[in-house]
C-alpha positions as CSV (number, residue, x, y, z in Angstrom):
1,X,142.3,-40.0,21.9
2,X,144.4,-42.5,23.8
3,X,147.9,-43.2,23.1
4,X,150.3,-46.3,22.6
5,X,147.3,-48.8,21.7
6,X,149.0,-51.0,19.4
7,X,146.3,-54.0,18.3
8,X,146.8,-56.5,15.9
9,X,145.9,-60.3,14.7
10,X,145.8,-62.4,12.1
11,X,142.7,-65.0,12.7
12,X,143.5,-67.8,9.3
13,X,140.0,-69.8,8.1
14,X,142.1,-73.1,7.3
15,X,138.7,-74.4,5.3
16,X,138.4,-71.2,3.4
17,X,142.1,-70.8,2.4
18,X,142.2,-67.4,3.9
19,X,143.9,-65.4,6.9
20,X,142.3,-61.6,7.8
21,X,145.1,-59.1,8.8
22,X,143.6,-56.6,11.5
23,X,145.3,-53.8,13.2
24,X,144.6,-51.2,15.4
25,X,147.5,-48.8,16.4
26,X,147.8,-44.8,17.8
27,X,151.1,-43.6,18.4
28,X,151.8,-41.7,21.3
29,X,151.2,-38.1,21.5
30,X,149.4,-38.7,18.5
31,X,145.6,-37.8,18.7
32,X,144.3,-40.1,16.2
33,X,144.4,-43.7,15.9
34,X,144.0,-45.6,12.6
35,X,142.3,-49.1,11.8
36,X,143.2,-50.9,8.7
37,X,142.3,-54.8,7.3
38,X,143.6,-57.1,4.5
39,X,143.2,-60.6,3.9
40,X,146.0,-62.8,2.2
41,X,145.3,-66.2,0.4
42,X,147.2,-68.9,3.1
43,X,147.7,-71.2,-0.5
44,X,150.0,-68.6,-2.2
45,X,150.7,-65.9,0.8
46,X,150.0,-63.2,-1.5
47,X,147.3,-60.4,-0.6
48,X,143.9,-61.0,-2.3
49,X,142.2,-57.7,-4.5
50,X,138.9,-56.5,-3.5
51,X,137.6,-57.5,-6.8
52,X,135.1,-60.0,-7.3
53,X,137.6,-61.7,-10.2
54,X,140.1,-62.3,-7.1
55,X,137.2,-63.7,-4.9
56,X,133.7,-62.8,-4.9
57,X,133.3,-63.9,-0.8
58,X,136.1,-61.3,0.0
59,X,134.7,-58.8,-2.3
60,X,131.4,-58.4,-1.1
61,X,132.7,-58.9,2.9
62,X,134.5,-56.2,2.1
63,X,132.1,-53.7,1.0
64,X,129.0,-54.4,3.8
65,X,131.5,-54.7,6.3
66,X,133.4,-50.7,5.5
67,X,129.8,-49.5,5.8
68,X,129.6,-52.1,9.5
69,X,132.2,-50.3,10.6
70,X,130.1,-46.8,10.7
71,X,127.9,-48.1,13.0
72,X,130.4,-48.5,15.2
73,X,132.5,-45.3,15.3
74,X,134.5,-45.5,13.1
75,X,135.0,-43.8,9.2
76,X,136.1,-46.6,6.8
77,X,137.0,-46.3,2.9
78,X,138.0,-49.3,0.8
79,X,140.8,-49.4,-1.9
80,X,141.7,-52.1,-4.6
81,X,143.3,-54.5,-1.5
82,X,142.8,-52.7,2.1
83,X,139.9,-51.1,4.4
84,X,141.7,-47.8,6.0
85,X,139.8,-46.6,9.1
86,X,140.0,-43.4,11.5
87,X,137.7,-43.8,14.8
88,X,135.6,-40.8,15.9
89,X,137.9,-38.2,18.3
90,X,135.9,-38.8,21.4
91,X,136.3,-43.1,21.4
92,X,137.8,-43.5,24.7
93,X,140.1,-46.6,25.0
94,X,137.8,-49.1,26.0
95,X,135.4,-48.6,23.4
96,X,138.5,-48.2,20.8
97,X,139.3,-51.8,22.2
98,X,135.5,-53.1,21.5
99,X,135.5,-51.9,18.1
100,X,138.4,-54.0,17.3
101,X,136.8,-57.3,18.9
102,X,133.7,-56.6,17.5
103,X,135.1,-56.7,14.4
104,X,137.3,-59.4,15.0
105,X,134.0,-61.2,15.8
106,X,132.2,-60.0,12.7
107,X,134.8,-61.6,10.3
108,X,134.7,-65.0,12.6
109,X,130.9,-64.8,12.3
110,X,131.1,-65.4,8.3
111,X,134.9,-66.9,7.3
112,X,134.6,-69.7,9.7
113,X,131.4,-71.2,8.3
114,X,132.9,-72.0,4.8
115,X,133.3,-75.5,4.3
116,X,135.8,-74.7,1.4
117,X,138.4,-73.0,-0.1
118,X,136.9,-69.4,-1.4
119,X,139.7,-68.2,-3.7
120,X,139.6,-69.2,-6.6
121,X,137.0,-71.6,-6.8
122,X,133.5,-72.0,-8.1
123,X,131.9,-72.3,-4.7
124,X,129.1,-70.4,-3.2
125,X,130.1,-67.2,-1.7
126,X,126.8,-65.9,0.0
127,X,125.8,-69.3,1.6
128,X,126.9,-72.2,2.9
129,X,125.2,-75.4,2.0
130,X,125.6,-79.3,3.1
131,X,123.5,-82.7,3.1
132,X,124.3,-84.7,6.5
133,X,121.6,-87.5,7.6
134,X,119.1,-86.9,5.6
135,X,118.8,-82.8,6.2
136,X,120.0,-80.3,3.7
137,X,121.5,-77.3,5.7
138,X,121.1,-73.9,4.1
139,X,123.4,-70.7,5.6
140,X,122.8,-67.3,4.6
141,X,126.3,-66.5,5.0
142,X,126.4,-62.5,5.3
143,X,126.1,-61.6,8.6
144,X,127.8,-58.2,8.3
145,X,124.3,-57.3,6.8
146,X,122.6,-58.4,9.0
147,X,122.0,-61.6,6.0
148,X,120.7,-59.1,3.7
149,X,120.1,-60.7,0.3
150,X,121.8,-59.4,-3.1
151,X,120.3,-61.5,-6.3
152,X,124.2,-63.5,-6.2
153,X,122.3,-64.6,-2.9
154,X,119.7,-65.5,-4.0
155,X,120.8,-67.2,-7.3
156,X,122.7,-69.3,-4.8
157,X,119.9,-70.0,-2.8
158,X,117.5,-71.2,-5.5
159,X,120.5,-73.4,-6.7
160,X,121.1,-75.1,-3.6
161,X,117.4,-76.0,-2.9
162,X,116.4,-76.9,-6.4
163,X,119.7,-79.7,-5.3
164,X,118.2,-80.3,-2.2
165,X,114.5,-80.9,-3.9
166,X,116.1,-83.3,-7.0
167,X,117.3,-85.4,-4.3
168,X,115.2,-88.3,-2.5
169,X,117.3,-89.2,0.3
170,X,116.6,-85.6,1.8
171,X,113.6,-85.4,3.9
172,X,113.9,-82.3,5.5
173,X,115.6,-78.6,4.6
174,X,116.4,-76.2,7.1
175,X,117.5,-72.5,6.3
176,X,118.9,-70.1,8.8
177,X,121.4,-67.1,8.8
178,X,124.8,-66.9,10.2
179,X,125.3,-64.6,13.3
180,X,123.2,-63.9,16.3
181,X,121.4,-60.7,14.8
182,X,119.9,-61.9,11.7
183,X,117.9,-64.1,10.2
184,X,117.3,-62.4,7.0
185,X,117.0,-58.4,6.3
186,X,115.8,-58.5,2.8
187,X,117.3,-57.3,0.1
188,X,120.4,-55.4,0.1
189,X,119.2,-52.0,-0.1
190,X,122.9,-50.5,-0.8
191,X,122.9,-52.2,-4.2
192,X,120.9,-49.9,-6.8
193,X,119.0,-51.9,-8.5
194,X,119.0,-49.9,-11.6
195,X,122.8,-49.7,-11.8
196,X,123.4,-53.5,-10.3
197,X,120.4,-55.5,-11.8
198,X,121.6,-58.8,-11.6
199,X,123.6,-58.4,-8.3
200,X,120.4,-56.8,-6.8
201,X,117.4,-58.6,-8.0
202,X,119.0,-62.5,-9.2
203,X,118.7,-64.0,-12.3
204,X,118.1,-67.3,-11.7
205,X,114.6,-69.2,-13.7
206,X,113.2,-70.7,-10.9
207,X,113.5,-68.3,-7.9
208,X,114.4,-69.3,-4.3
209,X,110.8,-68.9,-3.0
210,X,109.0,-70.9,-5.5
211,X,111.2,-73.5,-4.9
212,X,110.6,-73.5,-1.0
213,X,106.6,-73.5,-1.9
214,X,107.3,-76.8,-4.8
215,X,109.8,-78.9,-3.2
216,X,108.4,-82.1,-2.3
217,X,110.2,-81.6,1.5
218,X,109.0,-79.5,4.7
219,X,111.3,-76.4,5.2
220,X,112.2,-75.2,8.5
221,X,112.9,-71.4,9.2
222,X,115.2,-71.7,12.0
223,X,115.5,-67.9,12.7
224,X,117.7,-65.8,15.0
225,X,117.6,-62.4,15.0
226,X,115.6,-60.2,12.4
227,X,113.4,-61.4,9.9
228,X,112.4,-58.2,8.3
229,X,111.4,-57.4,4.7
230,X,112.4,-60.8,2.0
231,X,112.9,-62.2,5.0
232,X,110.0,-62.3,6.8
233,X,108.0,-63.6,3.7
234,X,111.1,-66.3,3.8
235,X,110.1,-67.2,7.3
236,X,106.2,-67.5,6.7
237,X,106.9,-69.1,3.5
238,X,108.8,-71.7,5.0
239,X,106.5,-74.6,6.2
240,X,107.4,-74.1,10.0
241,X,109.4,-71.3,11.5
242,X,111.1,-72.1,15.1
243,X,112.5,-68.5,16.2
244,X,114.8,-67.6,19.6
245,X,113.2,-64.9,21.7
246,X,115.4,-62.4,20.6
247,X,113.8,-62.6,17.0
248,X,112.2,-59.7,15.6
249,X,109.5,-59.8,12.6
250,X,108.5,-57.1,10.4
251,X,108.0,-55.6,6.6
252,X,109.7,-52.5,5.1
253,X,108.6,-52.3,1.7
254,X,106.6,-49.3,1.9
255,X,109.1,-47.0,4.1
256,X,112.0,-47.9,1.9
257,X,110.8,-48.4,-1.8
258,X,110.9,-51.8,-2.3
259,X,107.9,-52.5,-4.3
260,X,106.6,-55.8,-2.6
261,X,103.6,-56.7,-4.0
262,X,101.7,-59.4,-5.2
263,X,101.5,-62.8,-4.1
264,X,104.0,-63.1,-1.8
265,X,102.4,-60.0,0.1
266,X,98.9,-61.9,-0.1
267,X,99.5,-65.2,1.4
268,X,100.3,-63.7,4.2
269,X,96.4,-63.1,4.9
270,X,95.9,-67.0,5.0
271,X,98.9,-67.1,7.7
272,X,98.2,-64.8,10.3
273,X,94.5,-63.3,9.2
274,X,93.7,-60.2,6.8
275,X,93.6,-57.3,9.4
276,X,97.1,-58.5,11.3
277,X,98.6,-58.9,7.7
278,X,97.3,-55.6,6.0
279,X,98.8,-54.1,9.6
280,X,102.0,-55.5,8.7
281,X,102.5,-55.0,5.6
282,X,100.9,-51.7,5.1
283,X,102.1,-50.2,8.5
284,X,105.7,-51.6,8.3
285,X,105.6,-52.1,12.1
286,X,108.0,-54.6,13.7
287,X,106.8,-57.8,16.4
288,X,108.7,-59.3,18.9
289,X,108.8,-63.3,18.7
290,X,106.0,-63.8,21.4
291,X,104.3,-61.1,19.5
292,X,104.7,-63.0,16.2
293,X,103.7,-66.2,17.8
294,X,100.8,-65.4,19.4
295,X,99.3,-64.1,15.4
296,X,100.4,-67.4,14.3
297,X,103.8,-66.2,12.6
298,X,105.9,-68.6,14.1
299,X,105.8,-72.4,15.6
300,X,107.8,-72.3,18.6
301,X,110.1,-69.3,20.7
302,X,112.9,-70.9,22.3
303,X,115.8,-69.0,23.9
304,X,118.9,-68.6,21.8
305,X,120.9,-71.4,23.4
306,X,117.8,-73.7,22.6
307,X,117.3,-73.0,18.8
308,X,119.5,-76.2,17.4
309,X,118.0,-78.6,19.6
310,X,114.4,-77.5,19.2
311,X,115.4,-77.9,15.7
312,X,116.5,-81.5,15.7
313,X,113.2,-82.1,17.8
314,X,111.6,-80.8,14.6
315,X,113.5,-82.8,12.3
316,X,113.1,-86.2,14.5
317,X,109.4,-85.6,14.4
318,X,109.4,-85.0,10.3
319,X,111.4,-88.5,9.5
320,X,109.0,-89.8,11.4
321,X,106.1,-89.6,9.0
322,X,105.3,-90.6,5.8
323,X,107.5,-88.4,2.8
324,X,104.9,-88.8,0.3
325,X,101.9,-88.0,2.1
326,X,104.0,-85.1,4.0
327,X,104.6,-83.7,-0.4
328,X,101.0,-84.1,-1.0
329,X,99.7,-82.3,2.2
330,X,102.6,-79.2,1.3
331,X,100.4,-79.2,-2.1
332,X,97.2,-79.1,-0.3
333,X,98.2,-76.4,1.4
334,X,99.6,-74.5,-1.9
335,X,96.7,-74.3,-3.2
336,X,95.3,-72.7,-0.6
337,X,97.8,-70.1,-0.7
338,X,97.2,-69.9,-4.4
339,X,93.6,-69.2,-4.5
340,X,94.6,-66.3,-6.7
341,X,97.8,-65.9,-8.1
342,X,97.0,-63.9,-11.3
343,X,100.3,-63.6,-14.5
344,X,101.0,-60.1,-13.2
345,X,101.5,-57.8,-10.1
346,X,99.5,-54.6,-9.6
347,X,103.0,-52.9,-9.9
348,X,103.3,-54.9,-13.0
349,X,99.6,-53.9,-14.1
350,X,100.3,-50.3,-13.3
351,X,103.7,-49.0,-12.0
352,X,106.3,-50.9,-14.0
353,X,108.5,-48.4,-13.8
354,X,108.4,-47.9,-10.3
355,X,112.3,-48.8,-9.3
356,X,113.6,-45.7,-11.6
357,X,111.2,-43.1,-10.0
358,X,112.2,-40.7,-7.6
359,X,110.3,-41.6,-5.1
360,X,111.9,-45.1,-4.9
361,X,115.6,-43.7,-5.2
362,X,114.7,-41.1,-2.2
363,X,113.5,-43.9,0.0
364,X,116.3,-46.1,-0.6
365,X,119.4,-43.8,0.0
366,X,117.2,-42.4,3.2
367,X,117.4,-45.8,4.4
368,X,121.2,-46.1,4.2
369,X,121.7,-42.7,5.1
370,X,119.4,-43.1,8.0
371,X,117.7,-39.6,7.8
372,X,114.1,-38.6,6.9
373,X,112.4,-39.3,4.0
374,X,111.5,-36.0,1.8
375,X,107.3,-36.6,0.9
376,X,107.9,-34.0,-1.5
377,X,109.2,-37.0,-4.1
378,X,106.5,-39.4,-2.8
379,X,104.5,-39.9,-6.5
380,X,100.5,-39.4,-6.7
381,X,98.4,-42.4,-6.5
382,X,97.6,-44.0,-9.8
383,X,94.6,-43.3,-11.8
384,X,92.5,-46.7,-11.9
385,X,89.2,-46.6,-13.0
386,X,86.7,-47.5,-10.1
387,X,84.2,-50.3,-11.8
């Protein structure tokens, strides 16, 4: 382990009202170094809890980002106001040094999107969301999971476009996720959604995709990154998708014991064709963005540094046309998507208890513990009568 590496900085989100203390530090002739972060509120100067009381932002950066720091070498735990850290033995000095910035980055990727001050306050803490010119902007705002969606998320997001909807000056809606590795990732596998219902699955009436399908606007899936899982059906629910060429689509209901089902899982079919979609979906492969956009997935591929100008292209083109006609076209559409769209699911109909089974608990903590599923706790297939 290298000696004398003494790293430390204090990056302040003047908008958010908060500062993130980082420091890296091995003493010489010491052969371990230790990492520790803590975030103070600039208003009072005082250290903010990891609670979601003391701000729900903090709290839940808190928690994706310990596990973040894993995947890059080094063993994190979280206490009631500080992440505490050892890297691996063998980091040499260099890659101690990119661990640090990486982090660094990771924290700038989210705290310096907010447009307000977090502690505190009743704003959103999962996304970011503005009106400017006639476009409502909507930022998935938790890149340290790669924009992973817990149901907070998604209670937000519903809130924010049901605004968006209600209001007639907007004529187009564009959702994207902060970061350059991910669009969207799903649901937030690390938050059991036995033990965490609400944080896991939402609770809001009216839920974030119905309202993308209803409102009277086009939505625009401007995606960067990984659109895997929720977020895929996100991206083809969305009325156009324009995605960089470093943009990777895919499903992983199946592998990990998310019970996707239903509708959403359907309407895929009338996207991209029933043997591509039953290939997706049922096979949980992954596409590249050329590979997406040659079945139809996606509009447009643009590299990276492209994606915000192909984007205003889109919305130029949009307030071009008629509103009114645009609304009654989107419900054309809709009802071709909703050629059947029965009261219940098939996992309704016949596995509702699905999420407390074994099977589903084994496939979820494989997934975060990145091992092999045991098919030993995979459950029989149903008994339905064949008419």
């Amino acid at each position: 382990m290298p000696a004398n590496i003494d790293l430390k900085s204090g990056p302040a989100y003047e908008a958010a009202g908060v500062r993130f203390n980082l420091s890296l530090t091995s003493a010489s002739g010491s052969d371990e170094a230790s990492f520790s972060v803590t975030v103070d509120d600039l208003a009072s100067g005082k250290q903010i809890d990891f609670t979601h009381v003391a701000c729900p932002a903090v709290h839940d950066f808190t928690r994706g980002f310990t596990r973040w720091l894993g995947t890059k070498g080094f063993q994190a735990s979280r206490n009631e106001a500080e992440i505490v850290a050892t890297p691996r033995k063998d980091m040499t000095e260099p890659q101690l040094i990119r661990g640090f910035q990486d982090a660094l980055d990771m924290v700038d990727q989210k705290f310096s999107n907010y447009l307000g001050n977090i502690v505190g306050s009743d704003s959103y803490s999962d996304v970011v969301y503005k009106k400017e010119d006639g476009v409502a902007w909507l930022l998935l705002n938790r890149p340290e999971t790669y924009n992973a969606k817990r149901g907070i998320t998604m209670d937000e997001m519903a809130t924010c476009l049901l605004d968006a909807a209600g209001d007639s000056g907007i004529r187009v809606v564009v959702i994207s996720g902060a970061g350059p590795n991910g669009f969207c990732t799903g649901n937030d596998q690390s938050y059991d959604p036995e033990l965490e219902h609400s944080d896991y699955r939402g609770e809001a009436e009216i839920r974030y995709n119905q309202v993308v399908q209803q409102m009277p606007q086009p939505v625009i899936a401007a995606v960067d990154g990984f659109a895997i899982g929720s977020g895929n059906i996100l991206a083809y629910t969305c009325d156009f998708t324009i995605s960089t060429t470093r943009s990777r689509f895919g499903q992983t209901g199946p592998r990990v014991g998310s019970p996707a089902n239903g509708h959403n899982v359907a309407m895929l079919a009338a996207r991209i064709g029933q043997k591509r979609a039953r290939e997706m979906w049922m096979l949980c492969r992954q596409y590249t963005a050329q590979q997406a956009y040659d079945m139809g997935l996606v509009n447009i591929v643009v590299e990276p540094d492209k994606l915000w100008s192909e984007v205003d292209r889109w919305i130029a083109d949009i307030k071009n046309v008629s509103p009114v006609i645009l609304q009654m076209q989107k419900i054309s559409f809709n009802r071709h998507d909703h050629f059947e769209d029965p009261a219940t699911t098939p996992m309704e109909q016949h596995m509702p208890d699905y999420l407390a089974s074994e099977e589903c608990l084994e496939r979820r903590t494989s997934f975060i513990e990145r091992r092999k599923i045991d098919p030993s706790k995979n459950m029989d297939y149903v008994k339905i009568p064949i008419k």
